[in-house]
MARDREN-602836 format. One record per residue (C-alpha): residue number from 1; y, x, z. Coordinates in steps of 0.2 Angstrom, whole numbers, plus 5000, padded with zeros to 4 digits. Layout:
<gufis>
{gufi NUM; {Y; X; Z}}
...
</gufis>
This chain:
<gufis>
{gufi 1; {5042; 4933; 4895}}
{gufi 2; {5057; 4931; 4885}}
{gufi 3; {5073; 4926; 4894}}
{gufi 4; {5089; 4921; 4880}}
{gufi 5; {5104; 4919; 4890}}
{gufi 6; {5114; 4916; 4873}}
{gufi 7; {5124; 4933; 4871}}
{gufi 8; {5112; 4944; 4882}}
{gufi 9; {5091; 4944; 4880}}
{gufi 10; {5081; 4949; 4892}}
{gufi 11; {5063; 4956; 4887}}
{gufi 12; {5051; 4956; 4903}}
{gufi 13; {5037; 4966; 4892}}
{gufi 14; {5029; 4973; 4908}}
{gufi 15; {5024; 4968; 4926}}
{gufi 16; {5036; 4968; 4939}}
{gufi 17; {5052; 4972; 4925}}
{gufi 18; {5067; 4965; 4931}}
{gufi 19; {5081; 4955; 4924}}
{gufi 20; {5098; 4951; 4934}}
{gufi 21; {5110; 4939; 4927}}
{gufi 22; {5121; 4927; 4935}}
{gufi 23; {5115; 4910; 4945}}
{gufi 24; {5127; 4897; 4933}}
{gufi 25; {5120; 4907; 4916}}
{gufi 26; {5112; 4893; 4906}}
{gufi 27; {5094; 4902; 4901}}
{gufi 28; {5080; 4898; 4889}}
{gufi 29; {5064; 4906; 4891}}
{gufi 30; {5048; 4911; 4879}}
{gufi 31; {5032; 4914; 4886}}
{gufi 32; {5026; 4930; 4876}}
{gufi 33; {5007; 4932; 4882}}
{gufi 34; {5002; 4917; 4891}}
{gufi 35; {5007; 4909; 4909}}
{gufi 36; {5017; 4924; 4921}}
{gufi 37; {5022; 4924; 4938}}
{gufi 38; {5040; 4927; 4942}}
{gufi 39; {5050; 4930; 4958}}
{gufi 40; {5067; 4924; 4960}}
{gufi 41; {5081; 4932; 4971}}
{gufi 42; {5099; 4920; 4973}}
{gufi 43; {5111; 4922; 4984}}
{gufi 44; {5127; 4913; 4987}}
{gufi 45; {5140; 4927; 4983}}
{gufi 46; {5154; 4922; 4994}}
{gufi 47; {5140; 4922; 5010}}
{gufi 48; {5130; 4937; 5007}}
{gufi 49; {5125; 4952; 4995}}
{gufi 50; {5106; 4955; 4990}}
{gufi 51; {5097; 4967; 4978}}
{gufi 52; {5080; 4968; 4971}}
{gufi 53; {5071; 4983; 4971}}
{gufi 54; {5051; 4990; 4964}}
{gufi 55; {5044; 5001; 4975}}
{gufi 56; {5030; 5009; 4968}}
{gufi 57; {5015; 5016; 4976}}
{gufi 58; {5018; 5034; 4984}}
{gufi 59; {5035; 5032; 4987}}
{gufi 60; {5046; 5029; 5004}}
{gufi 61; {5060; 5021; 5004}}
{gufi 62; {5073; 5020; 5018}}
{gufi 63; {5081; 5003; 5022}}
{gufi 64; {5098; 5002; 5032}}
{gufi 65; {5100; 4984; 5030}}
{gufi 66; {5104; 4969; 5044}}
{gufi 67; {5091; 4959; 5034}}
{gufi 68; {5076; 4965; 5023}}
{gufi 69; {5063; 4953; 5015}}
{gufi 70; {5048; 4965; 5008}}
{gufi 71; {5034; 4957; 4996}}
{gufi 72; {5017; 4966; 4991}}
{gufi 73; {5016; 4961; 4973}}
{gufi 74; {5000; 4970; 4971}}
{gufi 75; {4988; 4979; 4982}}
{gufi 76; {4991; 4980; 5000}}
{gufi 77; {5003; 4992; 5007}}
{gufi 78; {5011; 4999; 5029}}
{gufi 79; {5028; 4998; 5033}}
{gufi 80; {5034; 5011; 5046}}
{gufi 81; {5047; 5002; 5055}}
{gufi 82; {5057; 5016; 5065}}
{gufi 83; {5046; 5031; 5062}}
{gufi 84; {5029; 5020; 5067}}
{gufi 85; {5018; 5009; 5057}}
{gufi 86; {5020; 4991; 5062}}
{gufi 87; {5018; 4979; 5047}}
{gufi 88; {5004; 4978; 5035}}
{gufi 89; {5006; 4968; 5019}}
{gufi 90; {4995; 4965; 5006}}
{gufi 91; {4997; 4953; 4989}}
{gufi 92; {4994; 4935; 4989}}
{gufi 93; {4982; 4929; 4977}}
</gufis>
């Protein structure tokens, strides 16, 4: 997927790629390959702060966060909440 936010493009050429702009931008997009899936993250910047993040497999992360919102976008993975596993996620078809 092509996004075109007039001085900036942003070329999504592989799953899971990332693009961050600004809420207001006025953006056209251009499907490239056919129908795609995208996941959106806004927040109100003068209520709260966010960031996106791919975690890949075989990785660990650690959070320090008061609020974390975690997405399986392919395969099924275990969260370890404190030092234990708690939380199984998988994708959603």
């Amino acid at each position: 997927m092509i996004l075109d936010e007039g001085a900036r493009t942003h070329a999504l050429e592989r799953p899971l790629d990332i693009a961050r702009f600004a809420g207001e931008a006025s953006i056209h997009s251009h499907l490239v390959d056919g129908p795609t899936r995208d996941f959106n993250l806004m927040v109100r910047r003068d209520a709260a702060h966010g960031t996106l993040d791919i975690w890949r497999a075989g990785e660990s992360h650690d959070i320090d966060a008061d609020t974390a919102l975690l997405v399986c976008a392919q395969g099924s993975l275990r969260i370890g909440v404190n030092g234990d596993e708690h939380i199984a996620l998988e994708e959603k078809q």
